[in-house]
C-alpha positions as CSV (number, residue, x, y, z in Angstrom):
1,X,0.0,0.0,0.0
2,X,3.2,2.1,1.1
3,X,4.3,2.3,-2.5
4,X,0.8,2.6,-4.0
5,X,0.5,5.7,-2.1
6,X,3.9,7.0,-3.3
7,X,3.2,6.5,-6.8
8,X,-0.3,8.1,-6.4
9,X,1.0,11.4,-4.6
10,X,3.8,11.7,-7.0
11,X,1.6,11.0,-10.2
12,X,3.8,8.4,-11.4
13,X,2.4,4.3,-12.3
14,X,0.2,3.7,-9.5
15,X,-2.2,1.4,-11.9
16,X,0.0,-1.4,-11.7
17,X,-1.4,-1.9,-8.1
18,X,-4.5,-2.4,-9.7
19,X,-6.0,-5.9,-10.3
20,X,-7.0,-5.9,-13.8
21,X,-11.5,-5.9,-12.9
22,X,-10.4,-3.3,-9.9
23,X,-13.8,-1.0,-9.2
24,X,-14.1,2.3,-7.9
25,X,-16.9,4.1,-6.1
26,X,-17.3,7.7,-5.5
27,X,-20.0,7.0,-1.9
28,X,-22.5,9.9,-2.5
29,X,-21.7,11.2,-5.6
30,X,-22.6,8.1,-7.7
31,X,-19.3,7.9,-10.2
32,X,-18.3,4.2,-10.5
33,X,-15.6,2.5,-12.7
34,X,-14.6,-0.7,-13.3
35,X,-11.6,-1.8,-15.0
36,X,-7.8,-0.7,-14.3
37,X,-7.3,1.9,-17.2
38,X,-11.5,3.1,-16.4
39,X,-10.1,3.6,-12.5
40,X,-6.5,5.5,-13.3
41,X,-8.3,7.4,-15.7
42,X,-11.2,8.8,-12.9
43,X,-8.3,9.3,-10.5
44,X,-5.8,11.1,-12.6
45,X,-9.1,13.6,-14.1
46,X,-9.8,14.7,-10.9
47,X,-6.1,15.1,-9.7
48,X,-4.7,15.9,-13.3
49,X,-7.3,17.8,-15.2
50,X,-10.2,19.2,-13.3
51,X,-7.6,19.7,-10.8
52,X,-4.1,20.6,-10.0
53,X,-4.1,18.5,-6.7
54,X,-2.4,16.0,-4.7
55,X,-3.7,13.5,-2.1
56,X,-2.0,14.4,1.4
57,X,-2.0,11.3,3.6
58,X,-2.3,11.7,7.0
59,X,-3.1,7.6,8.1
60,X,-2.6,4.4,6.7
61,X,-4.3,1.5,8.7
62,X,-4.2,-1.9,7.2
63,X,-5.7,-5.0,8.6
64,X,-5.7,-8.6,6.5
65,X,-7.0,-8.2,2.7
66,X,-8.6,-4.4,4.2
67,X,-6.6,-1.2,4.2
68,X,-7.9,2.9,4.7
69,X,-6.4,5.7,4.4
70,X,-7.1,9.2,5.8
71,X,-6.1,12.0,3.7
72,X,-6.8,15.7,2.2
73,X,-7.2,16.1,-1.2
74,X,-5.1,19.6,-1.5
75,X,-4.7,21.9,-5.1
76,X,-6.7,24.1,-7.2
77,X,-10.0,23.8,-9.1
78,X,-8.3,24.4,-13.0
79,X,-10.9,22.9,-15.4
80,X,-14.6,22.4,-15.6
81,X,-16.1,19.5,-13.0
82,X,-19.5,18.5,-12.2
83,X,-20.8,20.8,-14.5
84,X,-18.8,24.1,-12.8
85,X,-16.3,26.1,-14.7
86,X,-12.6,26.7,-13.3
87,X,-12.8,28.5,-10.8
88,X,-9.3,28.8,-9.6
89,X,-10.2,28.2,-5.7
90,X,-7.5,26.2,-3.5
91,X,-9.0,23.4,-2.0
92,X,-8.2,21.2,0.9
93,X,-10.6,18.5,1.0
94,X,-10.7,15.7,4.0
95,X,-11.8,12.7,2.7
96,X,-11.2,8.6,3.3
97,X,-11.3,5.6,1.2
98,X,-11.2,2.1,2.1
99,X,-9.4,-0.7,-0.1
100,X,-10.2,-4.2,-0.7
101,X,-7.2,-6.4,-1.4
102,X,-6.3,-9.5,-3.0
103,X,-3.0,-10.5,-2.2
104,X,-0.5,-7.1,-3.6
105,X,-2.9,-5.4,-5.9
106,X,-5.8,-3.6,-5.1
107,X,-9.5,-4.8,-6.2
108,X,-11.6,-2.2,-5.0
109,X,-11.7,1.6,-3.5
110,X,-14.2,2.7,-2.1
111,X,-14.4,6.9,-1.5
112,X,-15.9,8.8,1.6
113,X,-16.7,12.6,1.9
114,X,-15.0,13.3,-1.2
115,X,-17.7,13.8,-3.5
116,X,-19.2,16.4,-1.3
117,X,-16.6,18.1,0.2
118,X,-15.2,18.8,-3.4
119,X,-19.1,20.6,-4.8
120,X,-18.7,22.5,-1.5
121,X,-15.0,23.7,-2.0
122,X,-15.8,24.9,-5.4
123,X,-19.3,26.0,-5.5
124,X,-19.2,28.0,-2.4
């Protein structure tokens, strides 16, 4: 998970800790994607595109095949999401997600708080 999280924070190949039918789930704000180039591809838009941002860790707990993290997504709003123009805000977003693992790679994330913390950064 250790180097998962350092490939993810420095934007470099973090799908290779994918397993190849990993899913993702955005809890409360309905985006889902299955599929290891369908789940880099939502997490580099919103880190890459929409946004110039970085996940800041501040725990990592794993127990068995389970492991969650605790972090703030951190940058600025730079392109068009949900519908919302740029607006050029800095953002620090709390938000948790908990992983499903089968043996190395992960299978599934599942995201917490994220969805709406990042609608009330932006729109207000």
């Amino acid at each position: 998970m250790q180097a998962y999280i350092d490939a993810l924070t420095s934007r470099g190949a973090f799908a290779e800790f994918f397993t190849d039918d990993v899913t993702i789930d955005i809890v409360g704000g309905g985006q889902t994607a299955q599929g290891r180039a369908a789940v880099e591809g939502m997490i580099r838009f919103v880190h890459e595109q929409a946004f110039d941002g970085r996940a800041e860790v501040k725990c990592l707990l794993m127990d068995g095949n389970r492991a969650a993290v605790e972090a703030d997504f951190v940058g600025r709003h730079v392109a068009e999401f949900a519908g919302i123009p740029a607006t050029g805000r800095e953002l620090r977003v709390p938000y948790s997600v908990v992983y499903d693992l089968d043996g190395s790679r992960i299978a599934a994330l599942r995201i917490y708080g994220f969805a709406s913390g990042l609608m009330q950064a932006i729109s207000g």
